[in-house]
N, C-alpha and C positions, 0 to 999 in steps of 0.2 A: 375328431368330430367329422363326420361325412356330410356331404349334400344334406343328404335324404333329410336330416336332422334339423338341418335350419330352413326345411322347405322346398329344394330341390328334390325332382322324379328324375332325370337323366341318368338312366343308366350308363352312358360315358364319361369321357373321364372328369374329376371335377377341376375346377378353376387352379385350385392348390397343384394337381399334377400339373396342369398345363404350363402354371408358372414355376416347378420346378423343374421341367424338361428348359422350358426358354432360360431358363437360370445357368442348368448346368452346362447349357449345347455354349450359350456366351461367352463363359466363363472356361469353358475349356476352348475356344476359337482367341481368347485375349491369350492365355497362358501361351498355344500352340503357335503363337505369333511371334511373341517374349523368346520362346526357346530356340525358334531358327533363329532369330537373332543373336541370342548367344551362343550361337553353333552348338544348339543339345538337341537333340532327337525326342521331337515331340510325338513319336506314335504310340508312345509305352504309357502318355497322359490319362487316366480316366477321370470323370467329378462327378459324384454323388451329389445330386441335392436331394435334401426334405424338407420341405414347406406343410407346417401344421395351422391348422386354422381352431384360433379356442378364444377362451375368453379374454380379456386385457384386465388386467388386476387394478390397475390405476382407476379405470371410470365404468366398467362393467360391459363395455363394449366389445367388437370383435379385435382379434390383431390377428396378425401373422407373424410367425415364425420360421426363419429359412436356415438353413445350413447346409453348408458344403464339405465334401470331405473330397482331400483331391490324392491320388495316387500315383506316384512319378516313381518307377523302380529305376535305379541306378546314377539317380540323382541325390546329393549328399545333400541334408535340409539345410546345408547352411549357404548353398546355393538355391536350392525351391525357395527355401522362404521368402528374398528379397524380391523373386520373381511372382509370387501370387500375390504378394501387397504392391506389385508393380500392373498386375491382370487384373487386381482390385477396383485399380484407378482407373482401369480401360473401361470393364465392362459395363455397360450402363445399368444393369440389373444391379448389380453391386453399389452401385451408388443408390439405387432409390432405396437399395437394403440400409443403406445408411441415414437415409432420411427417414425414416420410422419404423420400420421393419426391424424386430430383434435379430442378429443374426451371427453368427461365425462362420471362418473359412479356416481349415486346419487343412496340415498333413500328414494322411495316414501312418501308421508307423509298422513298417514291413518288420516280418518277423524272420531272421535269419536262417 
């Protein structure tokens, strides 16, 4: 669903990108924090967010829906993992995703 559709003319960006840029920019600054502290090299870090704005099935209203997909090459997941449910807990965006916000954080899966 775009702006346009619920009423917005702005041709810039809408609400959903904005709050998926402040999503991913956070959430890759909690992760890149996490990782110098466990001496890994956070420049190889990237996060995908996408924030959809649609209907809420429950009461007919709007919701939001976020997702992150994050991409750490040379990090074994069984190390990422503990760290992005540890950058979960930092970033504050992630937490309001928790307060009603449908949402998931995965990691991408490199292809050898």
């Amino acid at each position: 669903m775009t702006a346009g559709s619920v009423g917005g003319d702005n041709p810039g960006p809408n609400p959903e990108q904005l709050f998926a840029a402040g999503y991913a920019a956070c959430f890759h600054g909690a992760l890149s924090l996490l990782a110098r502290r466990h001496l890994l090299d956070p420049e190889p870090i990237t996060v995908e967010a996408t924030v959809a704005f649609g209907r809420d099935p429950a009461d007919g209203g709007y919701q939001l829906r976020a997702d992150l997909v994050v991409t750490w090459p040379g990090v074994e997941d069984d190390m990422a993992g503990p760290l992005l449910a540890e950058a979960s807990a930092l970033c504050p965006y992630a937490k309001v995703t928790r307060q009603g916000i449908p949402a998931t954080i995965s990691l991408a899966t490199l292809s050898q």
